[in-house]
Each structure stands twice: as structure tokens, then as C-alpha cells.
C-alpha positions in Angstrom: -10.6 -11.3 -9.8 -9.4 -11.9 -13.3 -12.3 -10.1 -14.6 -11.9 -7.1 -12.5 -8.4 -7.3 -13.9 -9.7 -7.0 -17.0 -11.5 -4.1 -16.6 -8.7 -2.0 -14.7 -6.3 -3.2 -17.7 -9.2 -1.8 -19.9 -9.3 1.6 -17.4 -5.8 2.0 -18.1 -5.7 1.9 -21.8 -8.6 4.4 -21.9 -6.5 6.8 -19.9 -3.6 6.0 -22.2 -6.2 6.9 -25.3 -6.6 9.9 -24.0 -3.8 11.1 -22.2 -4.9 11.2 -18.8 -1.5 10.3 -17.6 -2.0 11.8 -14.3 -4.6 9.0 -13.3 -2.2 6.2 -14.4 -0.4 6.1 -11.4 -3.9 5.5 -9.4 -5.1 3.0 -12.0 -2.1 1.3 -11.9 -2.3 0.9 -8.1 -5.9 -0.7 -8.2 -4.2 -3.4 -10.8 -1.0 -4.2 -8.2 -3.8 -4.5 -5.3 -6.4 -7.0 -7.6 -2.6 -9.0 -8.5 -2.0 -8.7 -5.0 -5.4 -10.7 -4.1 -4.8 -12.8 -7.1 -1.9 -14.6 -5.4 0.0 -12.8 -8.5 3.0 -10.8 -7.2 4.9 -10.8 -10.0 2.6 -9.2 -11.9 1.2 -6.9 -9.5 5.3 -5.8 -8.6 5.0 -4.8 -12.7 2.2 -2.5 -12.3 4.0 -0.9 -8.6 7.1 0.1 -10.9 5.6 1.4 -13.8 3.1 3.6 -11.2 6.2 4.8 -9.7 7.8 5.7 -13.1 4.5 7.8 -13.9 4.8 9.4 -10.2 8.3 10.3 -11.2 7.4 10.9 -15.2 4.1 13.7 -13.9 4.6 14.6 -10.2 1.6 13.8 -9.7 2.3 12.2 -6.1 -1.0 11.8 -4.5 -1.3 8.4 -4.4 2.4 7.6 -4.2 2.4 6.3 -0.1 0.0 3.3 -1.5 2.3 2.0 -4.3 5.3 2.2 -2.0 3.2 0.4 0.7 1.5 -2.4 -2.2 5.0 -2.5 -3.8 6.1 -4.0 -0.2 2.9 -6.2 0.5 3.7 -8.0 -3.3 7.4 -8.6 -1.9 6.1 -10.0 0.7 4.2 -12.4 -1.1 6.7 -13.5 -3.7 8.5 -14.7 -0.5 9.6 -13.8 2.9 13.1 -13.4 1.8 12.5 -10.0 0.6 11.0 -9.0 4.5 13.8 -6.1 4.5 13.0 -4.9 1.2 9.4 -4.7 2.1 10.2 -2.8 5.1 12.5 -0.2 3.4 8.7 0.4 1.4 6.2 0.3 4.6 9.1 2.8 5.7 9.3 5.4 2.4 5.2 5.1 2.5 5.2 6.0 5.9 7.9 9.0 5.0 5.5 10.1 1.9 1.9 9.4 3.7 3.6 11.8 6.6 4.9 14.7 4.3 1.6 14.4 2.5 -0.6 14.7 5.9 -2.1 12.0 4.6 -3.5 10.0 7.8 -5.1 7.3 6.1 -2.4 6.1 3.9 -0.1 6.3 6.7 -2.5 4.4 8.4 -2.5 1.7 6.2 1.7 2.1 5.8 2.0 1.5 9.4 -0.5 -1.4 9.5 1.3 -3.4 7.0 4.7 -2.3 8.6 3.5 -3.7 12.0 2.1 -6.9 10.7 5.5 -7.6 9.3 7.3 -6.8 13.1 4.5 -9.1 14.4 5.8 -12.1 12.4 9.5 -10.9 13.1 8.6 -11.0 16.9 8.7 -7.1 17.6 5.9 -6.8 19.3 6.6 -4.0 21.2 7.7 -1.9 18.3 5.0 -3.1 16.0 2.7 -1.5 18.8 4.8 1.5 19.5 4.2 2.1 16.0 0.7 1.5 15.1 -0.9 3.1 18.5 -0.2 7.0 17.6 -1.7 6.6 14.4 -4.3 5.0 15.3 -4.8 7.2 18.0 -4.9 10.1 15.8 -8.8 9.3 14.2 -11.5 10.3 16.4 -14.7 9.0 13.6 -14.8 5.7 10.8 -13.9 3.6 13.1 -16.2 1.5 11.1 -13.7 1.5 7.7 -11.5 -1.7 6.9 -8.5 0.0 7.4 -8.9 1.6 11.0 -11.2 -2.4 11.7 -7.8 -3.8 10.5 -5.5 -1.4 12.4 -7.3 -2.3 15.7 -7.7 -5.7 15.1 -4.1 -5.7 14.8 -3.5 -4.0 17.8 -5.5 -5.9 20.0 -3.7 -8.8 19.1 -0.5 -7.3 19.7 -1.3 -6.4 23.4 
């Protein structure tokens, strides 16, 4: 992991050599994810908020459901103190991934949203949430994130 690290550190001073700021945001999100696996939240909550201060900086908004969603997984796992924070961001990537019609990232967003209610005990809600989405695909169910999204859901029912 520290390797790959590395490299997206080394991704994301090429894009800085040449400008590319529009890409940072993305970069940026690969290096909170590989924090994230890490077991480095701290660092990983670094890279969120500078991604969200290039979203705001360019516009450039495509990939912005997945930092609010990463910024509330690495809350998470700096402690489960911060379970409302990281709600408020399963909720604003849920908001984004919907404006965007972006089914995948809401996808995700409401995955991550559940899993919290599932450790808070709202089961019902945590399903109530998921289901629709899920419902929504009709092909990959073979990709991690619609395997994790039912995986999820069969243990909450």
C-alpha cells in the first residue's frame, strides 16, 4: 500500500507540473481511498479536503459524491465518535451522486450510509435505503460495489 501511495503522490505532482488541475480532485481521491486501506485516516481526511478545495477551486464536480462519501468512511475510522459527521457526508454524497444521475456513486454513498445504520441498529432504514438503489441496476451484478451492496442487504433482512 505504501508503494502505491507513492506512486499516486507521484501522479499528483505530475498533474501539478503540468497544470492538469482538473484531475487533481480524482487523484486526490485514489490517495484518501489507499490512506483509507492503510489504516491512515488522518492522512487520507488531508487528501478528502484539499480534493474538495480543488472541486470548489475548478468546478470540476465529477467525482465529488466519492470524496464526500471517502471523507465520511476516514471519520469513521479515526473513531466512532464522529458517526454523525460521517453521516452528514454519506448524506451530501448521496445529494451530489443524485443531482449528478450518477447511480454508481450513489450506489456506493448509500452502501456506506447503511453499513453505518447497521451498526446503529436501524435496520429497517438501512434497508429502506439501500433496496431502491440497488434495485435500480438491471446488469454487473458481478462488480464489488453492487457484490457489496447485496451482500449487505442480505444481511440486513
Amino acid at each position: 500500500i505504501e508503494k502505491g501511495i507513492a506512486e499516486v503522490h507521484q501522479g499528483i505532482e505530475n498533474l501539478r507540473a503540468r497544470g492538469d488541475r482538473p484531475r487533481w480532485s480524482y487523484t486526490l481521491a485514489l490517495l484518501a481511498e489507499a490512506c483509507e486501506r492503510a489504516s491512515q485516516p488522518d492522512r487520507g481526511l488531508r487528501a478528502v479536503e484539499e480534493a474538495l478545495s480543488v472541486v470548489e477551486a475548478t468546478g470540476v464536480r465529477w467525482w465529488e459524491a466519492e470524496i464526500h462519501r471517502l471523507k465520511g468512511e476516514l471519520l469513521l475510522a479515526r473513531s466512532a465518535k464522529n458517526a454523525a459527521e460521517a453521516e452528514g457526508c454519506f448524506d451530501q454524497a448521496i445529494a451530489v451522486a443524485r443531482r449528478q444521475l450518477a447511480k454508481s456513486l450513489e450506489l456506493r454513498a448509500a452502501t456506506s450510509l447503511a453499513r453505518l445504520w447497521q451498526g446503529q441498529g436501524k435496520i429497517a432504514e438501512a434497508d429502506d435505503l439501500l433496496s431502491p438503489v440497488y434495485g435500480w441496476f438491471t446488469e454487473g451484478f458481478e462488480t464489488a460495489d453492487l457484490r457489496d451492496a447485496r451482500a449487505l442487504l442480505d444481511e440486513l433482512s
